[in-house]
N, C-alpha and C positions, 0 to 999 in steps of 0.2 A: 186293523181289521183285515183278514185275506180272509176273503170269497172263496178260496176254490183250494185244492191240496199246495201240500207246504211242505218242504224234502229240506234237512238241513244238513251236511255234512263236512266234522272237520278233522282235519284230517292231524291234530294236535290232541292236547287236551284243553277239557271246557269247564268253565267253573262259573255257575250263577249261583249270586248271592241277591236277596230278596230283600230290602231293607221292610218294607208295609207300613212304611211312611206314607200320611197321605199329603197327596198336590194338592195346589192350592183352586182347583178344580176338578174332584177324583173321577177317574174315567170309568174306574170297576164300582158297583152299588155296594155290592157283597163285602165287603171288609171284614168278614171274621178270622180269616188267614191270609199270612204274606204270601202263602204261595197255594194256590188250588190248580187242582186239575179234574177237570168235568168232559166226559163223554157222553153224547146225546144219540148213538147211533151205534157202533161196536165200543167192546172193552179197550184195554189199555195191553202193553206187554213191555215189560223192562228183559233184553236178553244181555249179559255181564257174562265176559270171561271169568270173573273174580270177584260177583258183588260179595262185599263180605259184610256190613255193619248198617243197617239203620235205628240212628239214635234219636229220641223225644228227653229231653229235660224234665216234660213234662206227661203226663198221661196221654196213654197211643192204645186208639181205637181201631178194631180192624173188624168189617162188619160188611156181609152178604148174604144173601138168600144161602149159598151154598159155600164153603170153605171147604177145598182141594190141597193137600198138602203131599209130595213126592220126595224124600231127602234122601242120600247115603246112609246117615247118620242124622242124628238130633240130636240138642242137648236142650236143656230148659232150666236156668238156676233163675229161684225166685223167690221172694222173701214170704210168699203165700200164694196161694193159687185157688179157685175155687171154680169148679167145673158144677153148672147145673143143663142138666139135658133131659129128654123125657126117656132116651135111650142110648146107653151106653155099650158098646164090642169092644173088647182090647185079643187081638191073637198075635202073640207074641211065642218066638220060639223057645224062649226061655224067659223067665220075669226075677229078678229078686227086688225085694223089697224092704227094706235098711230106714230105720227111725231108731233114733236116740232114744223116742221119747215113746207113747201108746199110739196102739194103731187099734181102729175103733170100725168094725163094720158092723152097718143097722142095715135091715131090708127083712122082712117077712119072712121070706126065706133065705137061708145062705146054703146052697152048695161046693162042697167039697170034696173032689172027687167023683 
């Protein structure tokens, strides 16, 4: 437990590995993840020369009041995607659109042009 701010600094590289095995008197109640991280006061910030990859094996949830995204560039490959919103913008300087297969718009109305 530390009380009061907590600065870590090394001046190498650092590598935790979480096993979420539990003691044989567990100190954490919450056991649904080897590794959590909870903010009760400000957000969080990760600043990376080079973050390049975060991998789930399994299903990865990413959830807030508001989602803010800024990139170069994006890519998104994914075996399906399904976007539900109550309102959608896309302003793109240029869009192509490439399917194999049928492309299907439904809406009340569709404008074109």
């Amino acid at each position: 437990i530390i009380a009061g701010d907590y600065k870590q600094y090394i001046g190498g590289v650092s590598n935790i590995t979480v096993a979420g095995l539990p003691m044989s008197i567990p100190l954490v109640k919450d056991r649904s993840a080897s590794y959590s991280l909870t903010t009760t006061a400000l957000g969080y910030r990760v600043v990376s020369a080079g973050l390049g990859t975060i991998t789930a094996t399994g299903p990865m949830t990413l959830a807030g009041s508001t989602f803010t995204g800024t990139f170069g560039a994006a890519q998104l490959t994914t075996a399906a995607a399904n976007v539900t919103t109550a309102a959608l913008t896309v302003q793109p300087a240029s869009m192509t659109v490439t399917s194999p297969g049928n492309i299907t718009l439904t809406g009340a109305l569709i404008y074109l042009n």
